[in-house]
C-alpha positions in Angstrom: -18.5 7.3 10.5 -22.0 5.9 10.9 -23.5 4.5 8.0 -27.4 3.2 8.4 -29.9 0.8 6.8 -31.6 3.0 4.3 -27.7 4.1 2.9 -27.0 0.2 2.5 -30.4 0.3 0.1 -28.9 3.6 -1.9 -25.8 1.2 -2.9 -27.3 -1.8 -2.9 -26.6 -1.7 -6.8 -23.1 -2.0 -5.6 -23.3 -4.8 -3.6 -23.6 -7.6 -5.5 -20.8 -10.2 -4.8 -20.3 -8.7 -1.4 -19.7 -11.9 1.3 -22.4 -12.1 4.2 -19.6 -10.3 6.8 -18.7 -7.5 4.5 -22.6 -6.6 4.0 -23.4 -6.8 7.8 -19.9 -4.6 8.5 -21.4 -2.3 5.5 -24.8 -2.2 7.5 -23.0 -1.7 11.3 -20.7 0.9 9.9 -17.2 -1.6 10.7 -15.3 0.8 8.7 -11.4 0.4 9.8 -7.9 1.0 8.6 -5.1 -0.9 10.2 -1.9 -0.2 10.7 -0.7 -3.3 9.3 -1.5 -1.8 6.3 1.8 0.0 5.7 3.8 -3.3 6.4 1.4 -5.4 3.7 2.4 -2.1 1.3 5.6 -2.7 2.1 6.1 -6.7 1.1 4.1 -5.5 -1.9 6.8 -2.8 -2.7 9.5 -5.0 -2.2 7.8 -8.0 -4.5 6.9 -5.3 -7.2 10.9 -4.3 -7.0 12.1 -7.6 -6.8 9.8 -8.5 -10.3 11.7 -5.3 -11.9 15.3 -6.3 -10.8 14.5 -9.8 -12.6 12.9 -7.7 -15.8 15.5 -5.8 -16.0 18.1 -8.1 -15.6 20.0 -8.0 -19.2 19.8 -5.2 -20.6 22.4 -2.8 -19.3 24.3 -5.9 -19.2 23.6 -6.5 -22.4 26.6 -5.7 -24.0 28.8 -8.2 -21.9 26.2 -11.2 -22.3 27.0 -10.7 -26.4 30.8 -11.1 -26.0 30.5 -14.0 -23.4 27.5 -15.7 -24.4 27.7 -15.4 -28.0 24.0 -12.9 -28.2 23.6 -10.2 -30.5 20.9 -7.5 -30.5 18.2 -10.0 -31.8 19.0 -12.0 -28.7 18.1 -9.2 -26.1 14.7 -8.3 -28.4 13.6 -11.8 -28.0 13.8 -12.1 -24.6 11.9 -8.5 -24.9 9.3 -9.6 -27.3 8.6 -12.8 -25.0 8.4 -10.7 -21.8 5.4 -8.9 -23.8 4.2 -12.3 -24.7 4.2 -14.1 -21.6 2.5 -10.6 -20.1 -0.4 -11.0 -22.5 -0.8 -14.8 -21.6 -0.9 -14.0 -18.3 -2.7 -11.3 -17.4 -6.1 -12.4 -17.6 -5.9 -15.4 -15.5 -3.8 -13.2 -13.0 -6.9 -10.4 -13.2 -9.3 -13.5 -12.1 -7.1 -15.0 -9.7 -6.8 -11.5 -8.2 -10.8 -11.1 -8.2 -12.0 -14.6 -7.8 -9.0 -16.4 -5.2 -7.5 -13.0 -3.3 -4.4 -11.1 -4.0 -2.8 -13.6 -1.3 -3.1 -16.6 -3.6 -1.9 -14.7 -6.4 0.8 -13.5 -5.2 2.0 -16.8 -3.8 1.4 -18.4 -7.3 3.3 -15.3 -8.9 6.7 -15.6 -6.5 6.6 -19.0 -6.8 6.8 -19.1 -11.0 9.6 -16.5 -9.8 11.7 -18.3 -7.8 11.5 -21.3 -10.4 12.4 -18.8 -13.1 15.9 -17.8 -11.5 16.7 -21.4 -10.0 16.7 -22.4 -13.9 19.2 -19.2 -14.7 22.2 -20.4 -12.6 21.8 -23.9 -13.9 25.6 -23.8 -15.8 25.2 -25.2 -19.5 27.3 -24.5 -22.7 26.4 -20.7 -24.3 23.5 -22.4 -26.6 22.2 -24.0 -23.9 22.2 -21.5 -21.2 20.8 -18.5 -23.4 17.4 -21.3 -24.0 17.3 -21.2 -20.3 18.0 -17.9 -19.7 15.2 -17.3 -22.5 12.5 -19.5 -21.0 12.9 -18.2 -17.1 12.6 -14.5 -18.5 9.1 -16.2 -20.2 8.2 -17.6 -17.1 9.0 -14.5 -14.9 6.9 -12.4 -17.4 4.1 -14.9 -16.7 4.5 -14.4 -13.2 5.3 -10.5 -12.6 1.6 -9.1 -13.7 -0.2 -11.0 -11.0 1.8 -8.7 -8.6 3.6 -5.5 -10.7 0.7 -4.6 -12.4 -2.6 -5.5 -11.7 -2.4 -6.0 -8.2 -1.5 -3.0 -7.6 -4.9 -1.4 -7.8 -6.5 -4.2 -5.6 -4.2 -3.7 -3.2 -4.7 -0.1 -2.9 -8.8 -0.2 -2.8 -7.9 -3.3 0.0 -6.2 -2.6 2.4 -6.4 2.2 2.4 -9.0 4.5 2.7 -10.2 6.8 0.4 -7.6 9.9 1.1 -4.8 7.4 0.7 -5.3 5.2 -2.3 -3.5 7.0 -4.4 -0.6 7.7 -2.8 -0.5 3.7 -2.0 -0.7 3.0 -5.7 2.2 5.6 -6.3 4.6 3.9 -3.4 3.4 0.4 -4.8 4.1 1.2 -8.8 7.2 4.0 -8.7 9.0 2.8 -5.5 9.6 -0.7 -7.3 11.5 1.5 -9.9 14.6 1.0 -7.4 14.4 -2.3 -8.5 15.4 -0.9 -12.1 17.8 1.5 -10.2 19.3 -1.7 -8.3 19.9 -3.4 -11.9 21.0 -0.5 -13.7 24.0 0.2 -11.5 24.7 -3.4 -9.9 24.3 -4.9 -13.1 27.1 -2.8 -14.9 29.4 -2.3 -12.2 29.1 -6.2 -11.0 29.5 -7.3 -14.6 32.4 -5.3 -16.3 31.9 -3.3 -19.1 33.3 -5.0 -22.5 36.4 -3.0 -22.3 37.3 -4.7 -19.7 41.4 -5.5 -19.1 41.7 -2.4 -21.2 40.9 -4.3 -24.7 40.0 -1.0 -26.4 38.6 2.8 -26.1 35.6 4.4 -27.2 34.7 8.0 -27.7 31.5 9.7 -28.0 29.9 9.2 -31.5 31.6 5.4 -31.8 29.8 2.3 -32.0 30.9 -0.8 -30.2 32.1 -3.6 -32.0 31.2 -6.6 -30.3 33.1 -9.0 -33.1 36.3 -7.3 -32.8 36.2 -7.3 -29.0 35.8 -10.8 -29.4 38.7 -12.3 -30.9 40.4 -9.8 -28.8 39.4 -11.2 -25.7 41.2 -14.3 -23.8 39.5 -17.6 -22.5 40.6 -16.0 -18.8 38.6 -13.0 -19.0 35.8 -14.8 -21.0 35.8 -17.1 -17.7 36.0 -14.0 -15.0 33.0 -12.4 -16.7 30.9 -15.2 -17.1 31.2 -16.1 -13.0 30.4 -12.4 -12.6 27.2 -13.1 -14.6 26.5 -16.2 -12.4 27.3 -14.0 -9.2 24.7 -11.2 -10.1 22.2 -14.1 -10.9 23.0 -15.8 -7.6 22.0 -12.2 -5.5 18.7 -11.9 -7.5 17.9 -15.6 -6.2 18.3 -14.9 -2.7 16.4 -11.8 -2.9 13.3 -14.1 -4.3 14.4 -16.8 -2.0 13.7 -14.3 0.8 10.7 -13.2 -0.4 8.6 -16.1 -1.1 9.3 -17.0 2.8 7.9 -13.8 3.8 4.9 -14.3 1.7 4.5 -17.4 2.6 4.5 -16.7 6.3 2.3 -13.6 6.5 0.4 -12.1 3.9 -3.2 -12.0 4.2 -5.8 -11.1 1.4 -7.6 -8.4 3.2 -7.9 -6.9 6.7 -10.7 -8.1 9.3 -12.6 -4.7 8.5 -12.7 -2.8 5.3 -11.0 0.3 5.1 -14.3 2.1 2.8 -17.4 2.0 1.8 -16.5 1.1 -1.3 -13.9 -1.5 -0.6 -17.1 -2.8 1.8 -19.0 -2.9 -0.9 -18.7 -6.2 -3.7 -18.1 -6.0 -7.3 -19.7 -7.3 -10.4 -18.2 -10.6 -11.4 -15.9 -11.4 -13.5 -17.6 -11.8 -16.8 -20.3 -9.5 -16.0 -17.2 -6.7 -15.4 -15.5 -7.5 -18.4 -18.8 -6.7 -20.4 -19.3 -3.6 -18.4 -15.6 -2.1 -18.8 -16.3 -2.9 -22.3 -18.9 -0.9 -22.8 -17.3 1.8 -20.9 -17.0 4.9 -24.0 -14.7 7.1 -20.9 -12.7 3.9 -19.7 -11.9 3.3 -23.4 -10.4 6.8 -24.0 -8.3 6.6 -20.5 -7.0 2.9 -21.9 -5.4 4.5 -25.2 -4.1 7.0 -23.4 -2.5 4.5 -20.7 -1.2 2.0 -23.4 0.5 4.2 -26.0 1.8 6.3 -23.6 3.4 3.2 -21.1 4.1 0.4 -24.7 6.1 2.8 -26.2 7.6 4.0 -22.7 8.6 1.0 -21.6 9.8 -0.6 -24.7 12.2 2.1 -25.2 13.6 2.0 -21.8 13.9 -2.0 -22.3 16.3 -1.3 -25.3 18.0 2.3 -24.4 21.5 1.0 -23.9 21.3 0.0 -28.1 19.8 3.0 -28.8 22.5 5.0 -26.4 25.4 2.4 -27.4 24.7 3.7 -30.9 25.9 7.3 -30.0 28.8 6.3 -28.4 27.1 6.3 -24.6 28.8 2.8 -23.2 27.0 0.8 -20.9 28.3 2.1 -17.5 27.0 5.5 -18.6 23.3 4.2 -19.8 23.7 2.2 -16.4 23.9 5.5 -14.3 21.3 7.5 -16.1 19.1 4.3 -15.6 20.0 4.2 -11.8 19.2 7.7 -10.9 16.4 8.1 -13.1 14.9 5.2 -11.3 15.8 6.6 -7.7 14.8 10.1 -8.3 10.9 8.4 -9.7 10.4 8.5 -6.3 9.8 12.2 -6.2 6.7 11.3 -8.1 5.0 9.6 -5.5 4.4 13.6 -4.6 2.2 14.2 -7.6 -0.2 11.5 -6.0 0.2 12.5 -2.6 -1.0 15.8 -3.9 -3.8 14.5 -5.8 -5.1 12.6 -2.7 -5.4 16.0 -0.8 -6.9 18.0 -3.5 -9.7 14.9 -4.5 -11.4 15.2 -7.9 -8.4 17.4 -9.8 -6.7 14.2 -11.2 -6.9 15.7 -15.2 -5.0 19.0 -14.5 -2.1 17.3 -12.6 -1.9 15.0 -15.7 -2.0 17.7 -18.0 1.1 19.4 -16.8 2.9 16.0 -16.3 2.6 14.9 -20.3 3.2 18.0 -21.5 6.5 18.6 -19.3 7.5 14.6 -20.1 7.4 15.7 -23.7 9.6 18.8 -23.4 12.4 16.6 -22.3 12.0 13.4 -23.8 12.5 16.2 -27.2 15.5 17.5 -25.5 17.2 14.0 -24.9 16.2 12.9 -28.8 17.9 16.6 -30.1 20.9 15.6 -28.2 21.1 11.8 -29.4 20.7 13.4 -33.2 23.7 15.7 -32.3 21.1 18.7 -33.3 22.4 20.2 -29.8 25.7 19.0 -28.1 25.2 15.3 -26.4 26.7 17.0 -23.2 26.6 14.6 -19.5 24.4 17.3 -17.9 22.6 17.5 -21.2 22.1 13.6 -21.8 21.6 12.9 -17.2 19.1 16.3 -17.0 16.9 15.3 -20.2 16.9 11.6 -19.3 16.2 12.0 -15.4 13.5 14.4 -16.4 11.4 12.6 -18.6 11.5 9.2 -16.4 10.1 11.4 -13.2 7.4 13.4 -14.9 6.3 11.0 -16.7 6.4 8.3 -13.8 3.6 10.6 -11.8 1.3 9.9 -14.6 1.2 6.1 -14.3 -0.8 5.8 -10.6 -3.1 8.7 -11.5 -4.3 6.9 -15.0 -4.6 3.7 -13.1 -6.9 5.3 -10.0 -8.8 7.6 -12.3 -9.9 4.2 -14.4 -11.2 2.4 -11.5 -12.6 5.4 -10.4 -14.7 5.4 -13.6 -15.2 1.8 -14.0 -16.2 1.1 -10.9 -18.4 -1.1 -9.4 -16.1 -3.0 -12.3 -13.6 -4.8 -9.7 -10.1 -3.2 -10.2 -8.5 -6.7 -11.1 -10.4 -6.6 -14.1 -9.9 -2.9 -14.7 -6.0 -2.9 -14.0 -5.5 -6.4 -16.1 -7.2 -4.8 -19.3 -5.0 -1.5 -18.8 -1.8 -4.0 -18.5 -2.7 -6.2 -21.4 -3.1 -3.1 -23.8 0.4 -1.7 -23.1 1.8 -5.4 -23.4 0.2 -5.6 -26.5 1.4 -2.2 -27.9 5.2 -3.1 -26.1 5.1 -6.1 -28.3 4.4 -4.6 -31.4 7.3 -2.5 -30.4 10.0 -5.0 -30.5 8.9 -6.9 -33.4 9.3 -3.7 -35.5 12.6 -3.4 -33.8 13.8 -6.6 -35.0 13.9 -5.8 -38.7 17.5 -5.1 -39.7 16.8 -1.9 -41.4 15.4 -0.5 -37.8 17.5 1.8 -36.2 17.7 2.1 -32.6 17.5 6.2 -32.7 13.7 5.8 -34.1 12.9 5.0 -30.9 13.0 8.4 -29.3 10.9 10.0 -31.8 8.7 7.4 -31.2 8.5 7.9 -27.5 8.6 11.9 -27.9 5.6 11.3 -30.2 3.2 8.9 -28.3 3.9 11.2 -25.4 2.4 14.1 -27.8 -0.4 12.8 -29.4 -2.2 11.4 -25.1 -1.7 15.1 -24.1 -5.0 16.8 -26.0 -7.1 13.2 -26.2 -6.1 13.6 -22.1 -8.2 17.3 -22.5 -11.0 15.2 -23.6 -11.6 13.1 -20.6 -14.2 14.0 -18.3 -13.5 13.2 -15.1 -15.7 10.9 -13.0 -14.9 9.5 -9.1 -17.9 7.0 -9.1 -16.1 5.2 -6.0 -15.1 8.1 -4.5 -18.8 9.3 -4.4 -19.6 6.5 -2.9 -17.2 7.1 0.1 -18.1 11.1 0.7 -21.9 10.9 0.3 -22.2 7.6 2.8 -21.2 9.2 4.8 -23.1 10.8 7.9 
């Protein structure tokens, strides 16, 4: 690809915090993609798994941390509700280190916070003591994760591939860490027994558990044996940080000698000016409601689906299984974007199909939980798989078609905003969870009906690729 002088002056509205070198490769035509790339993708994937694995750490264990640690459901909503918190906090300063310092620096400030976060977990204290701990690391480790899990992701992508590939990159980087919720959906449970553990009692679909009776059931001896399997699941996350943070650390640059586009060539408005721009944006606006009802109530439902499957007499091994193959079969949405990237510029219909087919199962799964059809295992595993797949394809192509329409806005600043939204709306989620009248079966009407309402305001979009203009008319 050559590009010449007079094409430099077509974009030079684009160029505006673009470093001496990136104008003169713009100018030469230094256009490049690197191998490498796929191994930076890579250390990405793992940190973006790791950061779920730690996320997800108590709730499918959930159940065991309230006989052994004395919790109850308010105490796995707060550590929810801070999660969302510590998110909001965080995400705007992580959206300007991203911009202003390099995703390197970032990240190394993000797996840092992290490895703090799960050195404090294993510290042994009495039950009070430990769950403030265990409380405060989850806050930090919310703080942290966004720098990497979330808004990263989209400066990675526009970084380090080309124009044919970004998508696909964001899907591998966002739906491949899934397997870090598969990882904790099936170690967890089967590392930490269930609460019927030594045979203390039975349950039968359609029973609640009843943590107080299992209680004074249960003997100092198997109070001890589960509490050391707690510490031994804690004890693999922190290696797997551990490892990490030395693997950053050693090689992780921010961006390749030679951009890999145009557009990635190219600089972006700074940070204030972006943030007035993407304000300002009527079509970014529309894609953002879309993006944050649909992912806040998404992924505070999925935070809390072992009470709201506990409730119908699903124990905790079983909500661990459907959340570990839901997880690992997410992957087969990375196809969705793979498709998208051959076909350019037919994001909307792929979308379309996706949120109406996530809400024809998510319905499905809710009908089966209200015992309106029989709560069957290929019932409860093919409605619950379902929905987590179709809906996971829809998460990279919202993110890509927003920088594609905010762009020059730099995608720090467009990701961070999309991220804060859904924190926001996940927040609001738990504290209206936390009332004592709530009931945890709410939840999947909820989700069926957030899922509903983003499919026609999704019909209203009209598309835009301003950065993938850029890329196809530059060139010669």
């Amino acid at each position: 690809m050559t590009i010449g002088a007079e094409q430099i002056d077509e974009t030079s509205h684009l160029v505006v915090n673009a470093s001496p070198d990136d104008t003169h490769r713009m100018a030469a035509g230094d256009i490049k993609v690197y191998k490498r790339r796929w191994y930076i993708l890579f250390i990405f994937t793992l940190l973006n798994t790791t950061g779920n694995i730690l996320w997800n750490t108590w709730p499918p264990i959930q159940e065991t941390c309230q006989l052994v640690l004395g919790w109850d459901k308010t105490n796995v909503l707060i550590i929810g509700a801070l999660q969302a918190v510590g998110s909001i906090i965080s995400i705007v300063p992580s959206a300007w280190l991203l911009d202003t310092k390099g995703i390197r620096f970032a990240v190394l400030c993000s797996i840092s916070l992290q490895t703090l976060a799960v050195v404090l977990e294993l510290i042994p204290a009495p039950p009070p003591v430990r769950t403030g701990l265990i409380t405060f690391s989850e806050f930090l480790i919310s703080v942290a994760v966004p720098a990497v899990q979330n808004a990263g992701v989209l400066v990675l992508s526009a970084t380090w591939f080309p124009p044919h590939e970004r998508m696909t990159a964001t899907a591998i980087a966002t739906l491949a860490s899934y397997l870090g919720s598969a990882f904790s959906y099936i170690v967890g449970p089967n590392l930490v027994p269930d609460v019927d553990y030594g045979n203390l009692t039975h349950y039968h679909a359609g029973e609640s558990i009843d943590i107080n009776k299992l209680r004074n059931a249960t003997s100092p001896e198997q109070m001890t044996f589960l509490l050391k399997r707690i510490n031994d699941y804690l004890f693999i996350e922190a290696v797997l940080v551990g490892l990490l943070f030395f693997a950053v650390l050693i090689y992780f640059p921010a961006k390749p000698p030679s951009p890999p586009s145009l557009s990635s060539a190219a600089g972006r408005l700074d940070f204030v000016a972006g943030a007035k721009t993407l304000l300002k944006n009527q079509t970014f606006w529309l894609l953002l409601f879309i993006f944050s009802l649909s992912n806040g109530v998404n992924w505070g439902w999925s935070s809390v689906q072992d009470l709201i499957f506990s409730g119908v007499g699903i124990n905790q091994k079983t909500a661990g299984w459907l959340g570990f193959w839901a997880n690992v079969a997410s992957l087969l949405a990375i196809s969705f974007s793979w498709y998208a990237d051959r076909i350019q510029s037919f994001t909307k219909p792929i979308l379309i199909f996706l949120f109406v087919a996530t809400a024809c199962a998510q319905t499905v799964l809710s009908l089966a939980c209200e015992q309106i059809i029989p709560l069957t295992k290929p019932v409860f595993f093919a409605s619950g798989i379902s929905q987590v797949v179709l809906f996971s394809g829809t998460v990279p192509l919202l993110m890509e078609l927003a920088a594609e329409c905010s762009y020059p806005v730099a995608e720090g600043i467009t990701s961070g905003v999309m991220i804060l939204s859904v924190y926001v709306i996940n927040f609001v989620f738990f504290v209206a969870f936390m009332f004592p009248q709530a009931s945890p079966r709410w939840m999947n009407w909820l989700l069926v009906s957030s899922t509903v309402v983003c499919t026609p305001l999704l019909a209203l979009y009209t598309e835009r690729y301003k950065r993938l203009d850029v890329d196809e008319s530059k060139q010669s």
